[in-house]
Kinemage of the C-alpha trace (Angstrom):
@kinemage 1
@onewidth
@group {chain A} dominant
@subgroup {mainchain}
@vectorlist {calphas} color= white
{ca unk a 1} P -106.736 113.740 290.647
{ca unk a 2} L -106.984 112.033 294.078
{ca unk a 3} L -104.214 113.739 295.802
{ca unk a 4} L -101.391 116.150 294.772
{ca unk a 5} L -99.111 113.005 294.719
{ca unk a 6} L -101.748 111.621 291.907
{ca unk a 7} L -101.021 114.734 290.135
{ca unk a 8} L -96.984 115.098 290.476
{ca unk a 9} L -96.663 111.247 288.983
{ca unk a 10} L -98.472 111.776 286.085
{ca unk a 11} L -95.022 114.134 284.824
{ca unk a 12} L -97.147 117.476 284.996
{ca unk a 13} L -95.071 120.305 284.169
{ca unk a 14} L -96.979 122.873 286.091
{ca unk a 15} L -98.938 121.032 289.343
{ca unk a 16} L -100.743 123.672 290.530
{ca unk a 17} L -104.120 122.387 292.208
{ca unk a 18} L -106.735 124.377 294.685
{ca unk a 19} L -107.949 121.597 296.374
{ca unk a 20} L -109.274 118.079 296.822
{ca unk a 21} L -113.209 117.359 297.472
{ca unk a 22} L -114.580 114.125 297.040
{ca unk a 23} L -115.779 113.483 293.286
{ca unk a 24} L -116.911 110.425 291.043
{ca unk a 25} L -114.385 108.148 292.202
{ca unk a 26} L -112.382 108.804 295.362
{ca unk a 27} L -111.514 112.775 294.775
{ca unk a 28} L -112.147 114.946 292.144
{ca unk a 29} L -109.798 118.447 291.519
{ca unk a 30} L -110.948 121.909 292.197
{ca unk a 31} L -109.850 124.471 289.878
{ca unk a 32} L -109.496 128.751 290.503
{ca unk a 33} L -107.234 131.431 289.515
{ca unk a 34} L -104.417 130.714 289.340
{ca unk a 35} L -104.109 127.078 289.953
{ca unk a 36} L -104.221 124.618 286.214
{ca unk a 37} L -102.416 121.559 285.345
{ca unk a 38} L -99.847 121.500 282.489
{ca unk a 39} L -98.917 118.982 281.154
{ca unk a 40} L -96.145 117.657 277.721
{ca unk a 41} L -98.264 117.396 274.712
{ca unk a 42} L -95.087 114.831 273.475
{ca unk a 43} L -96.054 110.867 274.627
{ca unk a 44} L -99.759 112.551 275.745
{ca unk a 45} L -101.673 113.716 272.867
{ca unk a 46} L -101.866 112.866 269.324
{ca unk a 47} L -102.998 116.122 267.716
{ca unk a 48} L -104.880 114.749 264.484
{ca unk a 49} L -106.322 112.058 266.144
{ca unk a 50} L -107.833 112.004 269.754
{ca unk a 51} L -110.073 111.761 272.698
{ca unk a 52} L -110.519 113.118 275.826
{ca unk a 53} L -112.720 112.438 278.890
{ca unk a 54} L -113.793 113.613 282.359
{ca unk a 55} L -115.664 114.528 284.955
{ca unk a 56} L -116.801 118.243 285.639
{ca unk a 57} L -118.875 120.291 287.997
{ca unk a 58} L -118.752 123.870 287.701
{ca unk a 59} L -118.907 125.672 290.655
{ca unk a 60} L -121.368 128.458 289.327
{ca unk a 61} L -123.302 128.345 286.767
{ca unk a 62} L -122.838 132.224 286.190
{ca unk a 63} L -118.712 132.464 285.720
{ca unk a 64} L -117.266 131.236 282.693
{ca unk a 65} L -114.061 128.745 282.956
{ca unk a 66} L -112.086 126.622 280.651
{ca unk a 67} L -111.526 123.039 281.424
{ca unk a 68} L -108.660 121.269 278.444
{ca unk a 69} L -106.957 122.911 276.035
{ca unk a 70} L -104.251 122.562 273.468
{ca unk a 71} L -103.113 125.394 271.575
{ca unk a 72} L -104.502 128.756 273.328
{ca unk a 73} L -108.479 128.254 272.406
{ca unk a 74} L -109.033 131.803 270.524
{ca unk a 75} L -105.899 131.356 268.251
{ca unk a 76} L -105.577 129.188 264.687
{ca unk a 77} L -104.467 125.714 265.343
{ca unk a 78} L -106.260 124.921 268.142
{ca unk a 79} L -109.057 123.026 270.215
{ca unk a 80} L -110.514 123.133 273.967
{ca unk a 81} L -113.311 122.634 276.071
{ca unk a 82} L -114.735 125.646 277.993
{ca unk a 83} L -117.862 126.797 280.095
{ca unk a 84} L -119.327 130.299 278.809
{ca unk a 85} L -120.864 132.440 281.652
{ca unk a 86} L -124.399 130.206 281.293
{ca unk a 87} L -125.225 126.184 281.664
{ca unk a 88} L -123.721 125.271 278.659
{ca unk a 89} L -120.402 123.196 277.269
{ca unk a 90} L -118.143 123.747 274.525
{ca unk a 91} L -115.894 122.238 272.211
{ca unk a 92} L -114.151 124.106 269.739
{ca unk a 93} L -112.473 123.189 267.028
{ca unk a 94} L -110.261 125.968 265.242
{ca unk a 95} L -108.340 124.921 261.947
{ca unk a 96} L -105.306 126.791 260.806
{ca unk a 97} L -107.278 129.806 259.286
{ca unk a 98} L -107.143 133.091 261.631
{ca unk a 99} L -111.231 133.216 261.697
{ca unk a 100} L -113.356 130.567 261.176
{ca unk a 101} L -113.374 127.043 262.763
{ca unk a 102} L -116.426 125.546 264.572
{ca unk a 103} L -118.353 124.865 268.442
{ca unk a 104} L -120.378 122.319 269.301
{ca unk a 105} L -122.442 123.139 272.301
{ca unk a 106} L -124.511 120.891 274.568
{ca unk a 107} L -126.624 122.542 277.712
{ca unk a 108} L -125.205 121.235 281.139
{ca unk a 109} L -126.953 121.695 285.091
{ca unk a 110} L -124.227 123.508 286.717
{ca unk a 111} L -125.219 121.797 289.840
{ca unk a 112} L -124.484 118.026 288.939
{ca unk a 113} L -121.626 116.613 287.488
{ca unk a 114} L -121.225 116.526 283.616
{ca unk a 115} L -119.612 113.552 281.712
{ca unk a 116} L -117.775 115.326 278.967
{ca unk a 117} L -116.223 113.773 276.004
{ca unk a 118} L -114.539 115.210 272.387
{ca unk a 119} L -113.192 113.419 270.248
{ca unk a 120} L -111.460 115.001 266.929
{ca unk a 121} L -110.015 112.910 263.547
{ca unk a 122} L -108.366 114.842 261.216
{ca unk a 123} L -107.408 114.281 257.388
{ca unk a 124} L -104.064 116.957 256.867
{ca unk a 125} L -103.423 115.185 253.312
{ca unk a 126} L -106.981 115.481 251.826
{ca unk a 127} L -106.394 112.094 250.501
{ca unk a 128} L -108.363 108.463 250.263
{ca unk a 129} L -111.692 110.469 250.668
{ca unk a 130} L -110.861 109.869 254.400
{ca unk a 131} L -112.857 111.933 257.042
{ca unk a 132} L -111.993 114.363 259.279
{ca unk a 133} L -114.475 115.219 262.044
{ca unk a 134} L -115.229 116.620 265.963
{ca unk a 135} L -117.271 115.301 268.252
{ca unk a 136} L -118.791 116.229 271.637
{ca unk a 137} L -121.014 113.665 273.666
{ca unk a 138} L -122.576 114.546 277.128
{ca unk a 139} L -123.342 111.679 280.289
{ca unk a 140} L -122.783 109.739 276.596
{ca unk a 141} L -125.301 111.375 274.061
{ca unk a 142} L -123.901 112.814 271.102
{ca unk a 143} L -124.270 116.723 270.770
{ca unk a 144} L -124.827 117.997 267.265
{ca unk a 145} L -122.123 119.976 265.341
{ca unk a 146} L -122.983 123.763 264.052
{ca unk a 147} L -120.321 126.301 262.817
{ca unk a 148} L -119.917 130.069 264.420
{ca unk a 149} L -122.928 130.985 261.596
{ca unk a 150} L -125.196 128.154 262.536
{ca unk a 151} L -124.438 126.037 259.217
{ca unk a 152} L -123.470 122.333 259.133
{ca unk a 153} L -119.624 122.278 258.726
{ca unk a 154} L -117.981 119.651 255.563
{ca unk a 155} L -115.509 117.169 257.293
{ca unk a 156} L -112.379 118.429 256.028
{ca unk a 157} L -110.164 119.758 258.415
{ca unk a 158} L -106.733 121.255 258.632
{ca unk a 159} L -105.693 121.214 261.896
{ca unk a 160} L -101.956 121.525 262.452
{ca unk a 161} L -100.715 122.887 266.159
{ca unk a 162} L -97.683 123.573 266.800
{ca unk a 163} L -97.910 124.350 270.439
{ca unk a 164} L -95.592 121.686 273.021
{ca unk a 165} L -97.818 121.589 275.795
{ca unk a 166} L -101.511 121.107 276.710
{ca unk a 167} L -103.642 122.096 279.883
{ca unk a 168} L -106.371 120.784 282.069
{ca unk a 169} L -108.310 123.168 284.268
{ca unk a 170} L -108.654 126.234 282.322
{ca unk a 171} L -108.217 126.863 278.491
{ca unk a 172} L -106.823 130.333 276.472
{ca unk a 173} L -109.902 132.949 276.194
{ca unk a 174} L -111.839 131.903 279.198
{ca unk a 175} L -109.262 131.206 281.771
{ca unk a 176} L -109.090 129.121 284.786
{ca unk a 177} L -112.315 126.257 285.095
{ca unk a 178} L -113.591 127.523 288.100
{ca unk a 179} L -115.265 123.888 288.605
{ca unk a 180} L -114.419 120.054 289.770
{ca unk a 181} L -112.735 118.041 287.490
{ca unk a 182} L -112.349 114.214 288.183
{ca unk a 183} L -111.010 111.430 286.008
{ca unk a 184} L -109.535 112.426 283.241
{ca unk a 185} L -108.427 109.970 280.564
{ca unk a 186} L -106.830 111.144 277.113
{ca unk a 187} L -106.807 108.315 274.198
{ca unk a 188} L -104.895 108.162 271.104
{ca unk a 189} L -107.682 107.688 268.504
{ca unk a 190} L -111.053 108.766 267.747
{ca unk a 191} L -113.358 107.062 270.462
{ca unk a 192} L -116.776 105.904 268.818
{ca unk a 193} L -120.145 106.235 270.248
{ca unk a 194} L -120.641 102.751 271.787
{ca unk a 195} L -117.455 102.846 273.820
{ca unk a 196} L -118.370 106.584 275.354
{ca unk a 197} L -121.875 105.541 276.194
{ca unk a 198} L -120.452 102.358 277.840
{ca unk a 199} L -117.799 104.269 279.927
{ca unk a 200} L -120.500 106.828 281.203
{ca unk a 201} L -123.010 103.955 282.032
{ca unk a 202} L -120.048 102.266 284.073
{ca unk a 203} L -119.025 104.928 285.664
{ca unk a 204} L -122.978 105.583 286.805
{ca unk a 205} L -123.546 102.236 287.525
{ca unk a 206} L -120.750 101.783 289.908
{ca unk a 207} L -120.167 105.252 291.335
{ca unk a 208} L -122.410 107.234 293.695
{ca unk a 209} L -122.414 111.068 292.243
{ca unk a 210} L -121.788 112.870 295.282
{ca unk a 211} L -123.466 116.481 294.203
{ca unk a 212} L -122.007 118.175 297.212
């Protein structure tokens, strides 16, 4: 997200960015109505097995914003990452059912930059006893998972999306971020704890936070 060049090379589909500030490392993206990134979900994301990372700063703590998304968060089939209109970050997690699904929610300062990660697994066959599960760590701590009714959730999960595409600076529901977004990194499996603490002590340990 250094430049709009930065953002045209990684085969975006829509490249729509407000504006460059300086972030973790070199410049970070700023997000507002009606500028988002989309992006293929084909050669990107693996949908049953995943992780994403990045960078945010929201811009104020009082406006709600969504920051990834595949699927239209609010629908079945789907997951993203939003900001509510208080310090706080979710990840939800929304299996094929029309109601239901699960958040996990970790409290953020709206005035420093966040190190977000989620990371989902997910077993479609219900075979081998094999685990499905969602995860969401914060500057590399693990944040507990609760479903909408405050229970513990069982780690079966059907999540099946059908949607092509995926976006990064707002999410379905709660729009555009409305924040600073800076290196974001998408895997292809399930990252574990050591490796996400690791990553957000690196990034600390080499990187002055500018909090401007």
């Amino acid at each position: 997200f250094d430049n709009q060049s930065s953002i045209n090379n990684n085969l975006c589909i829509l490249c729509s960015v407000t504006s460059f500030n300086p972030g973790i490392k070199g410049n970070a993206a700023y997000f507002s109505n009606p500028n988002y990134l989309k992006y293929p979900v084909l050669g990107n994301i693996d949908k049953n097995e995943g992780s994403v990372s990045f960078w945010i700063k929201p811009n104020n703590s009082n406006v709600a914003g969504g920051f990834f998304d595949y699927g239209e968060i609010g629908t079945p089939s789907s997951i993203g990452l939003f900001k509510p209109s208080w310090d706080a970050l979710y990840f939800e997690f929304r299996p094929n059912e029309t109601i239901g699904g699960a958040q996990l929610a970790g409290t953020i300062n709206s005035s420093n930059w966040i190190y977000a990660t989620a990371v989902w697994k997910t077993n479609l066959l219900f075979i081998n006893n094999n685990v499905s599960f969602f995860k969401l760590y914060l500057n590399g701590n693990h944040v507990s998972t609760r479903l909408y009714d405050g229970s513990v959730p069982n780690n079966i999960f059907n999540f099946n999306p059908e949607e092509n595409y995926f976006s990064v600076g707002r999410c379905g529901f709660y729009g555009i971020a409305n924040s600073y977004i800076d290196e974001f990194k998408i895997y292809d499996y399930a990252r574990n704890s050591t490796e996400i603490k690791q990553d957000y002590k690196d990034y600390i340990g080499a990187c002055l936070i500018d909090s401007d």
